[in-house]
C-alpha positions as CSV (number, residue, x, y, z in Angstrom):
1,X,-174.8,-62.5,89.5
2,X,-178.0,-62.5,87.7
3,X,-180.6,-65.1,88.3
4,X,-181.2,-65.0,84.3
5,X,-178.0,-66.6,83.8
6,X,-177.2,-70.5,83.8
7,X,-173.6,-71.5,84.6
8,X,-174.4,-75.1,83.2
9,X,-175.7,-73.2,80.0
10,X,-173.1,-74.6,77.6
11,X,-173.4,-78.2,79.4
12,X,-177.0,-78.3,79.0
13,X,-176.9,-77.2,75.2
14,X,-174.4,-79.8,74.4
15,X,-176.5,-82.2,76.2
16,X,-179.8,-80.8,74.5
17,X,-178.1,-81.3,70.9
18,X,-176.5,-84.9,72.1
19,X,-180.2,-85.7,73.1
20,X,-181.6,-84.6,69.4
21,X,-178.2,-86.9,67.8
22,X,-179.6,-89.8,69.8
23,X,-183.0,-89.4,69.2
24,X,-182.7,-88.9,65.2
25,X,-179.8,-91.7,64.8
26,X,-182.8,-94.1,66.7
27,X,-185.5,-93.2,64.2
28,X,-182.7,-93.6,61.0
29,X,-181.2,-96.6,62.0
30,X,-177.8,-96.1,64.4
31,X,-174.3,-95.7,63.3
32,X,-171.8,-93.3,63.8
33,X,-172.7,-89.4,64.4
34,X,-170.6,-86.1,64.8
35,X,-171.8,-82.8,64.7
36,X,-170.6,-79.6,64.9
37,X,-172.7,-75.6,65.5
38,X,-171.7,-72.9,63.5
39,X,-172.3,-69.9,65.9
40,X,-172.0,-67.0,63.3
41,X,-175.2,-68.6,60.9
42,X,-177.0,-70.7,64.2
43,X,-176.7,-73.7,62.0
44,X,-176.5,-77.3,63.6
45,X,-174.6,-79.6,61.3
46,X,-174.8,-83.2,62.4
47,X,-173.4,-86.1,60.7
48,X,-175.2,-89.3,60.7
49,X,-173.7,-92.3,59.1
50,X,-177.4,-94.2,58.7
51,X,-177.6,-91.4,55.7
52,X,-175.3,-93.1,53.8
53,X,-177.8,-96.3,53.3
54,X,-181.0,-94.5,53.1
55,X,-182.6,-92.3,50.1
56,X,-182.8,-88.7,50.6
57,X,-187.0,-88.8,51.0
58,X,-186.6,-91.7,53.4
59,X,-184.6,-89.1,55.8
60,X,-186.6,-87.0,54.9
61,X,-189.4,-88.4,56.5
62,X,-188.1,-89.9,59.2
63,X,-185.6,-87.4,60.2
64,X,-188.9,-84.9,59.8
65,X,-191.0,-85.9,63.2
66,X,-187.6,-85.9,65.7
67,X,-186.5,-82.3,64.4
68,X,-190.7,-80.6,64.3
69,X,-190.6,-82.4,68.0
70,X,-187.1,-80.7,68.7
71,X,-187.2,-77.8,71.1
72,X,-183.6,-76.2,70.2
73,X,-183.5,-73.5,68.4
74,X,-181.1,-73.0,65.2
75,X,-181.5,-70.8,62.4
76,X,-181.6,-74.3,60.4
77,X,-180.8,-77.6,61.4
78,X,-178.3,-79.9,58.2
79,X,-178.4,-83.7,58.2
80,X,-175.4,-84.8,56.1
81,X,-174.1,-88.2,56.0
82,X,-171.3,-89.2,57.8
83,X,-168.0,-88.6,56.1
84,X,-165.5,-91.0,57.7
C-alpha cells in the first residue's frame, strides 16, 4: 500500500466539509443545513436555512470571509437556502 494514500480520506473530507457547514451557519445565524458534492463538476452545494431570512449581499458578505478562509478545494462552492 502506498504511503500517499489515506484510508480515512473520505472520513476526513466529510468531516472537512461538516467543519465549513458549521463554521458558515455560525457567521449567518444557525438553522438547519444539508449539503450535498457533485463529483462530476467538483461543486459543493450546501443548504443553509439562515438564507432564507437574510438578503442576498448580507450572505454575501458574511458567507465571503468563512469560504476565502476555507482550505477545501471545489471547482465552486453554492450557498442556496434551505428548501425544507
Amino acid at each position: 500500500m502506498s504511503e500517499d494514500v489515506n484510508p480515512n480520506a473520505p472520513e476526513d473530507f466529510e468531516a472537512d466539509i461538516n467543519r465549513l457547514v458549521a463554521q458558515l451557519k455560525a457567521e449567518l445565524g444557525g438553522g438547519a443545513s444539508r449539503w450535498y458534492y457533485d463529483e462530476s463538476s467538483e461543486t459543493l452545494y450546501i443548504e443553509l436555512e439562515s438564507l432564507n431570512h437574510l438578503s442576498e449581499e448580507e450572505a454575501g458578505l458574511k458567507a465571503g470571509p468563512v469560504l476565502d478562509s476555507s482550505e477545501l478545494d471545489f471547482e465552486e462552492i453554492v450557498l442556496l437556502p434551505y428548501d425544507h
